[in-house]
C-alpha positions, 0 to 999 in steps of 0.5 A: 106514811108516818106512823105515830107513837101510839101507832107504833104501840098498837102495830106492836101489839098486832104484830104480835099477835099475827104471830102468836095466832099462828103458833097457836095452831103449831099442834105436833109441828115444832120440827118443821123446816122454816123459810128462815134458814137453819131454823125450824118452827121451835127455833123460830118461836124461840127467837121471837120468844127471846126478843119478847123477853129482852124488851121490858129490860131494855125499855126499863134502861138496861144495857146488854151487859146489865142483862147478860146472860139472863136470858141464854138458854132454852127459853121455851121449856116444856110448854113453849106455847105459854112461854110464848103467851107470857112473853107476849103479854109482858113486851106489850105491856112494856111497850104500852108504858107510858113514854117508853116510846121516847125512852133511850134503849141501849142496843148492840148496835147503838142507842135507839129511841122506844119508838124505834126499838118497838118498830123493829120489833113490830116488823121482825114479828110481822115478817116472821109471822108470814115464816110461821105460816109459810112452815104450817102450810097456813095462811099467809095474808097478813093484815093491810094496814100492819103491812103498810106501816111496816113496809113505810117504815122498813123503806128507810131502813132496808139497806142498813138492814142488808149492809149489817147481815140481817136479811138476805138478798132481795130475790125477785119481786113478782108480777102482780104483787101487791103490798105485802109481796114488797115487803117480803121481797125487801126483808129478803123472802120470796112470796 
């Protein structure tokens, strides 16, 4: 399943949005224990919080070292819901640019094209939704088609993710498991 650009821009925005309507039901919760170790449900936000803020930069063409440390710090303030709702609503819009998926972003690792850049957000927000729901005893369906197109994409690019640290081990994968169960299993969570 190959994913098109303007598949990618939509998968980013539902993505997104699988996250944003979790954390929107955090009410008095911000301390409770993730599955993402050493963070809590603050610390979780807080990181999609700030890659929602690096993405119109780096669309735009900045370099790391052009933004710096712009963006260090508490990001989430005393309203970290609407810190949240705002950072959403600019990355879309970034993504949703025209031709920033064909745009170059400079990344730690290397340049990327806007396509790519945009994939690897759509699955870290897709996969950290599931975290959120997982630390608000919620639900954690996820929707079908977000799931197969990450999972599609994720399945060239697992490895590279694991050799460079950033995810875990693949853990068991359970009988009877479906779509979503794989991908979780392959970004190192146990479903």
């Amino acid at each position: 399943m190959t994913v098109t650009m303007l598949e990618v821009v939509d998968l980013y925005h539902r993505a997104g949005q699988e996250f944003t309507d979790r954390a929107n039901r955090i009410g008095d919760r911000w301390s409770a224990a993730t599955p993402c170790e050493d963070w809590d449900v603050r610390a979780l936000v807080h990181h999609i919080v700030e890659e929602e803020r690096w993405a119109p930069l780096l669309l735009a063409g900045a370099t790391i070292a052009d933004v710096g440390d712009r963006l260090a710090g508490d990001l989430l303030g005393d309203a970290p819901l609407i810190a949240l709702h705002d950072a959403a609503a600019q990355a879309v819009a970034a993504v949703a640019a025209p031709d920033a998926m064909e745009r170059t972003v400079h990344l730690s690792y290397g340049d990327a094209s806007g396509r790519e850049y945009s994939m690897q957000l759509a699955a870290d927000h897709l996969v950290h939704a599931w975290d959120l729901a997982r630390a608000l005893d919620d639900d954690t369906r996820l929707v079908p088609d977000a799931v197969a197109a990450v999972l599609s994409w994720f399945a060239g690019n697992e490895q590279g993710y694991r050799s460079a640290g950033l995810i875990g081990p693949r853990p068991a994968f359970p009988d009877g498991a479906g779509p979503q169960e794989e991908l979780l299993v392959m970004f190192g969570r146990t479903p």
